[in-house]
N, C-alpha and C positions, 0 to 999 in steps of 0.2 A: 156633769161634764163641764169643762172650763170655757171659758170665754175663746182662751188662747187654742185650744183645741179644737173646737169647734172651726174657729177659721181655719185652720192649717185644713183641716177636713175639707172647707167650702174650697180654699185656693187647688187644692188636689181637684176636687171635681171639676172645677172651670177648666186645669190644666187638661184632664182628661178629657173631656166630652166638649170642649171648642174646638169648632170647624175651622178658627183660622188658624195660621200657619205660627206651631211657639215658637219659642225663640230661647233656648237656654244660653248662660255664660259659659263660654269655653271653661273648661274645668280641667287642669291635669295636677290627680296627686302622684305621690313617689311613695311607695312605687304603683308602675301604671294600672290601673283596672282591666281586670279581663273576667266575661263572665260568660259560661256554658250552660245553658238548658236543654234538657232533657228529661222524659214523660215517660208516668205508668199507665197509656193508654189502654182502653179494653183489648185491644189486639196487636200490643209494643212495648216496650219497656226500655227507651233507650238512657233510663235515667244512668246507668253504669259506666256506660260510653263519654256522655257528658261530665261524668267524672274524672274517667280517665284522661279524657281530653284536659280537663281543668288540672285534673294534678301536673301532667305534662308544661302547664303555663308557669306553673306555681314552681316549678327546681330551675327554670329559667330566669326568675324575679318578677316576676310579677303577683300582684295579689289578685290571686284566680277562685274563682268559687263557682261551684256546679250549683246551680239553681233546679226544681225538679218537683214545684208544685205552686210555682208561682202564673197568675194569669197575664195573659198578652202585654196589659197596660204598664207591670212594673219594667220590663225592659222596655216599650215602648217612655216612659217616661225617665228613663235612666239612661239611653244609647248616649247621652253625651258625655257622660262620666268615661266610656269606656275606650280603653285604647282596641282591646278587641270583642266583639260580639260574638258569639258563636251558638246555633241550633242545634240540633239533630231530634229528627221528629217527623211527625206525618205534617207534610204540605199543603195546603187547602186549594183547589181549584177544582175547575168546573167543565165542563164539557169543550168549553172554549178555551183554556189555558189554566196556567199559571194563574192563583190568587194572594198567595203569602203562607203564612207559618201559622199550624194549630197548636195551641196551648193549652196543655190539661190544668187548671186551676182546682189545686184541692187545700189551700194556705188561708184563703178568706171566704165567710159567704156571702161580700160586699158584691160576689161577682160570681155570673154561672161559671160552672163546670168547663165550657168549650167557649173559650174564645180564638180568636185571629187577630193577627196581626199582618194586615192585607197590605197590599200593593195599590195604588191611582189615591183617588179623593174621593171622600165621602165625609157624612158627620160623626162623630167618635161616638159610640154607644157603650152599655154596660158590657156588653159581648166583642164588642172591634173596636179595633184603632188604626187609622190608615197613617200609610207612611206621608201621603203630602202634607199631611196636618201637623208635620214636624219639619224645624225651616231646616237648613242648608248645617246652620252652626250645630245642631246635634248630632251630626257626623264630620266635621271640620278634620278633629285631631282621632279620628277613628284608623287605626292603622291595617286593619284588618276585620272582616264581616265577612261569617261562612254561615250560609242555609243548609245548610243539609236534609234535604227532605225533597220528596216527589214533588217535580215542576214548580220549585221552586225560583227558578231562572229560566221559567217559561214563558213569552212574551204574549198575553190574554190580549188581545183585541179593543177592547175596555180602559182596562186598570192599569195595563203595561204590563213591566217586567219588574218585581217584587226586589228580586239581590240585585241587576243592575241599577236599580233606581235608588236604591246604598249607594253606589260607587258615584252616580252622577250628582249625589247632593255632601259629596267628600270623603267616604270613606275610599283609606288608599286603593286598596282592593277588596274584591268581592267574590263572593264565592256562594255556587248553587250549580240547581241539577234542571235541565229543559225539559225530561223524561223522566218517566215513574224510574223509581230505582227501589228493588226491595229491602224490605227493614233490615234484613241482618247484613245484608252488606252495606247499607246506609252507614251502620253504626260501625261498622270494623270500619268503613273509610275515614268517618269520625277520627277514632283517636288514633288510630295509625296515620293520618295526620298531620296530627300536634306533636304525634312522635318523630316524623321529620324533621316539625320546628323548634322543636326542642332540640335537634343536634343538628341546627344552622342550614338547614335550604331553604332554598327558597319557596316562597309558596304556589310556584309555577311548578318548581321538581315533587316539592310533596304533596301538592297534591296526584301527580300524575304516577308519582312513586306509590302512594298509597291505594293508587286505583288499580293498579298493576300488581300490587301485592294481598289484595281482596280477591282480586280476582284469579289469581293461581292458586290461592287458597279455599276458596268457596265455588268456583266453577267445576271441579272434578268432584266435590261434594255432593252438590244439588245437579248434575247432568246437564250443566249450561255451558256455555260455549260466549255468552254474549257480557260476563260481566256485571248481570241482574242490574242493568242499566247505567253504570257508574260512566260508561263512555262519552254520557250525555252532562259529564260536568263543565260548568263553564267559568271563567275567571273572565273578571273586568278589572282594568286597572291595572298595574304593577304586576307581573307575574317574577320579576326578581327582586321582590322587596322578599325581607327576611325578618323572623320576630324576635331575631336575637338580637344585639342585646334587648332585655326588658325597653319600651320608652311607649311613645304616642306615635300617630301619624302627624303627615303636614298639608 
C-alpha cells in the first residue's frame, strides 16, 4: 500500500473517531447533492422507498443517489457536501427517548453491521458517530434533512433531540417522527414526500400532504384509525421553504 494511501486512510480515521467538533469547508457543487438511505434490515427493507425518494430529487436537478449499504460514518462525514440529507429506516432510541438513525452497513468490513448515528455528545467509535462532534458549517448550506424513522424527533433527556439538532446547527429545515411510526407507512411517507417536492410544495404541505395520503391508504388496510403513528411528525425550521428549483440552503 502507498505512502499517500495510507495517510488519506490515517486523516479519515482522526476525522472519524475525534471527540472534537470538525469543521468541514462549505462546499456547493452544481448541481446541488442530495442523498437518500435506506436498509435491508432483518425486519425492513426500506432500501426501494429511498430510491424512490432519490429519483423524485434527481427529475427536479439535483444529483440524488439512494445510498443502501453504507454505515453511519459516510453520511455522518459527507452531510456537508449535501444540499439535502434524507433517511428512512429504523430510529435507535431507548426507553428514555429518541437516540438518532440505525444504519445497516453491508459496503465495508472496516466497520460492524449496526451502526448509529446518534443525537448529544460522545466519542466517535467504529459503531457511532455523534451529531455534536460535527461543527455548525457541516450543515450551514443543508437546505433540507428528513429522519424518517421511529423517535427520531424525540427529545431523550440525555442526548436531546436528534433531527432538531440538524435544524439548530443550520440545516434550513428538519424533518422527523417524536413517536414510533410503523415501517410500511414510514416508507410510503418517504417518497410520497419527495413526490410533493418534486411538484413544488412546500415542505410544511408535503409533508402533511403525504401523511394524510398514507394514511387513507394504509389505515383501512391494516384496521387503524390512528395513522400507524405519522401524526407524530415534526418540522423545525422553514415549513415554506420548497426544494424546487434544484440549489443549497442559507
Amino acid at each position: 500500500m502507498s505512502a499517500r494511501k495510507l495517510l488519506g486512510i490515517f486523516v479519515a480515521l482522526l476525522i472519524v473517531f475525534s471527540a472534537v467538533p470538525v469543521s468541514f469547508a462549505s462546499t456547493q457543487y452544481s448541481p446541488p447533492r442530495a442523498r437518500c438511505y435506506g436498509f435491508q434490515y432483518s425486519n425492513m427493507d426500506s432500501r426501494l422507498a429511498a430510491k424512490h425518494g432519490s429519483d423524485e430529487l434527481d427529475l427536479v436537478g439535483y444529483d440524488s443517489m439512494y445510498l443502501y449499504s453504507n454505515p453511519a460514518h459516510y453520511a455522518y462525514n459527507n452531510m456537508y457536501q449535501n444540499a439535502i440529507y434524507a433517511f428512512t429506516g429504523h430510529g435507535y432510541c431507548d426507553s428514555a427517548g429518541g437516540l438518532g438513525a440505525a444504519f445497516y452497513n453491508t459496503y465495508t468490513t472496516a466497520y460492524p453491521k449496526d451502526t448509529f448515528f446518534r443525537g448529544g455528545s460522545g466519542t466517535n467509535s467504529s459503531s457511532t458517530v455523534w451529531i455534536n462532534n460535527l461543527s455548525n458549517s457541516s450543515f450551514s448550506e443543508m437546505l433540507l434533512a428528513v429522519n424518517s424513522g421511529c423517535m427520531t424527533a424525540s427529545t431523550h433527556p440525555t442526548y436531546g433531540n436528534f433531527t432538531k439538532r440538524m435544524y439548530e446547527k443550520g440545516a434550513n429545515t428538519s424533518i422527523g417522527f417524536s413517536q414510533l411510526v410503523l415501517d410500511v407507512y414510514n416508507m410510503k411517507w418517504f417518497e410520497t414526500f419527495f413526490w410533493y417536492v418534486r411538484y413544488g410544495y412546500s415542505f410544511g404541505d408535503a409533508s402533511y400532504n403525504a401523511y394524510i395520503d398514507t394514511k387513507n391508504a394504509y389505515d383501512p388496510q391494516f384496521g387503524r384509525s390512528d395513522g400507524g403513528g405519522l401524526w407524530s411528525v415534526m418540522l423545525y425550521g422553514s415549513s415554506t421553504a420548497k426544494g424546487t428549483p434544484a440549489r443549497y440552503g442559507n
